[in-house]
Phi, psi and omega in degrees: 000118163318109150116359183250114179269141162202133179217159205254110176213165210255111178275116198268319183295358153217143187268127182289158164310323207279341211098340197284202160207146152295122202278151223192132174273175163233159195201115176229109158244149161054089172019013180262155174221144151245147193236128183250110150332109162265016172084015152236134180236138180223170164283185167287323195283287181310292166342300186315299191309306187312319183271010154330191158257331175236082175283191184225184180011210187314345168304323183248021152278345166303309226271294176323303198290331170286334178305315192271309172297354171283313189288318174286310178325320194276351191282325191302329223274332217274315205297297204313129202188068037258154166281132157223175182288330217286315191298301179293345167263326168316293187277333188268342130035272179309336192234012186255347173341312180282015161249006182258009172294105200263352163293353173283316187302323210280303182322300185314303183303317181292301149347285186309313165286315161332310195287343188254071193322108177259003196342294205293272180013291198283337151344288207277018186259311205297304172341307188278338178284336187252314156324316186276327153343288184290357208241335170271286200315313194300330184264350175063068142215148173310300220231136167211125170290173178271354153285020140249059142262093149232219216251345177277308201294327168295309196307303199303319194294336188284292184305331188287324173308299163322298201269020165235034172057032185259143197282166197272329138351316191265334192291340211247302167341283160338294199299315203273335164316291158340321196277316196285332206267278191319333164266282185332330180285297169285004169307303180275358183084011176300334166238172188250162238234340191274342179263009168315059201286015175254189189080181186303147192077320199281191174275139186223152193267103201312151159259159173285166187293143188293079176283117147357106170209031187234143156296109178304158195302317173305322179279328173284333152338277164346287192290306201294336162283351189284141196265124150267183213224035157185170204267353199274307188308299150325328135316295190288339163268356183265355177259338163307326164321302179312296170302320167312300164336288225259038209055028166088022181300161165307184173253348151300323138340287231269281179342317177254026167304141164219158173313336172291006195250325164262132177250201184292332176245356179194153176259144170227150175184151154281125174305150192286005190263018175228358178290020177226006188300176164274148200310343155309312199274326174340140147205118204296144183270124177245126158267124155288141190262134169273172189295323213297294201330302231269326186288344178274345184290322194287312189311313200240340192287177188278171195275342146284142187220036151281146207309324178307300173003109160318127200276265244242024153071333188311322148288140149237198182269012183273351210246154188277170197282325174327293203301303177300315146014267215285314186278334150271017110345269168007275217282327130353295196282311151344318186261319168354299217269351172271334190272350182284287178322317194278340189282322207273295190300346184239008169080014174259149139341347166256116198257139183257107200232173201313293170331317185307296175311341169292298205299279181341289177320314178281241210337305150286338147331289168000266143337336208245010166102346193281162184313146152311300200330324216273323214273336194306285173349303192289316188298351212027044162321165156228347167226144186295345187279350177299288181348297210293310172318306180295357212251141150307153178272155171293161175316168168247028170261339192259034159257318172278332188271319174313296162330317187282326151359258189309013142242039193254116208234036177315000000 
């Protein structure tokens, strides 16, 4: 058709957190121009890559797939007679799936996060891309768009979940993937905003059951008295110590400590599950170094002590975000199964793991009277209710002294 243009183009105007932009067809008739989504986003430097004359790998599954999209657009623009957007969207629709696919969308995202190594992340959306998988198969279906994402179709995906014993703590994991793949979708316009299943009226995502997972002040006693019977346990115990300590870090925290986070009287650092938020929302997690903190730093950190330097070796700088993964996992499960052991042998009630200490460090603070606000702050929250999730219920000894309050007519 004369006068009908099409081209494969990087739409710069609006720019992602990530850096990226959305790779986009264009279709200019009669000086009007519309912009189609493919379902891809790149930076200008990987664009770039894409338009070589020889790209390579995933570059040149780009160059092929704008290639084939162009080539059909221009097949359409020909049948078409007169051209309109109304026509040319209708056929070109039909042949376009693979940017309304959302286990295709989910792949794409999973890339993406890899490539800003996101390792842990891009982890649970592959969970969730092969849970939905297996939740297509059970339907003998392959493919599924987002216009069959609803709120019937979640509520089925939920009940299939439940009944292959999965805890609603993992239904909600998932579930908040989807959710996060499907804003994105409408982001890029693939979908319209009205088609939207999540929310109030809506599909709504379970929270997991409040399982008991903070330690009484007597019990944390307990661990700090206990003698260990290997230097490995020992370990394991002083760095769960540590993370109690230490506003509840995480043992990814803990892993990516380097001497530059510490000074004579305190540690700082960001956490890694906020480090990509934007720099407003950043916000440094501050640690008082206590007499026990400086003694566990001395005991276990490495014997180089440049600001790169990993403190407690579980890291080095060779390793890719796949590789740091994979060694705090390790190191995790490792201390998990000592402190699981160590949990059995002194009689608590709680099984104890990295998550016990976290939990803990907010509860008790807790218990003991300090503001939340202060415990947000510390936890490096940004909304209390996250906080309010960690706190624990009080003892039923500090429930009976609060109650009697109320005839205390002093």
């Amino acid at each position: 058709m004369i006068g009908v243009t099409t081209s494969v183009v990087l739409d710069k105007r609006i720019i992602k957190l990530d850096k990226t932009h959305a790779v986009k067809l264009r279709i200019t008739f009669n000086r009007e121009q519309k912009y189609y989504p493919l379902n891809v986003h790149l930076t200008p430097e990987d664009w770039e890559r894409t338009q070589s004359e020889k790209p390579r790998n995933e570059f040149k599954d780009h160059k092929l797939y704008f290639n084939r999209i162009e080539q059909r657009a221009v097949e359409i623009v020909r049948e078409l007679s007169p051209f309109t957007f109304v026509s040319f969207e209708k056929k070109f629709d039909q042949k376009t799936n693979r940017s309304k696919d959302v286990l295709n969308y989910i792949d794409i995202y999973i890339k993406q996060l890899t490539r800003d190594e996101r390792a842990g992340t891009a982890s649970n959306y592959e969970c969730a891309q092969n849970s939905l998988i297996k939740f297509l198969d059970s339907k003998n279906r392959k493919k599924i768009h987002f216009s069959d994402v609803t709120v019937d179709f979640l509520s089925e995906y939920e009940r299939w979940m439940v009944e292959k014993d999965k805890s609603l703590t993992t239904v909600g994991i998932y579930a908040r993937c989807i959710r996060t793949i499907f804003n994105v979708a409408i982001e890029d316009g693939v979908i319209a905003r009205e088609f939207y299943p999540f929310g109030k009226r809506k599909y709504q995502i379970p929270a997991g059951r409040n399982i008991k997972k903070a330690l009484k002040l007597s019990d944390i006693k307990l661990i700090i008295d206990y003698q260990p019977k290997t230097s490995a346990e020992e370990r394991a115990r002083d760095l769960w110590l540590l993370s109690y300590l230490s506003n509840g870090a995480n043992i990814n925290d803990i892993a990516r400590l380097q001497y530059r986070n510490i000074d004579k009287s305190s540690i700082s650092f960001l956490r890694g599950k906020t480090k990509r938020t934007t720099k407003q929302d950043s916000k440094q997690v501050l640690v008082m170094i206590l007499p026990e903190i400086k003694t566990i730093i001395r005991k276990w950190g490495c014997q180089s002590q440049t600001p790169e330097t990993y403190v407690f070796g579980i890291l080095n700088d060779s390793d890719n975000s796949i590789s740091q993964l994979k060694k705090v996992r390790q190191a995790t499960k490792v201390i998990n199964r000592y402190m699981k052991r160590m949990g059995l042998a002194l009689g608590i009630d709680v099984n104890l793991t990295t998550t016990t200490a976290r939990h803990s460090f907010a509860t008790v603070l807790k218990r003991s009277g300090t503001p939340v606000e202060f415990i947000k702050e510390s936890l490096g929250h940004k909304d209390l209710r996250t906080t309010e999730n960690y706190l624990d219920s009080f003892e039923d000894s500090t429930r009976e002294s609060f109650q009697k309050e109320l005839l205390n007519f002093r």
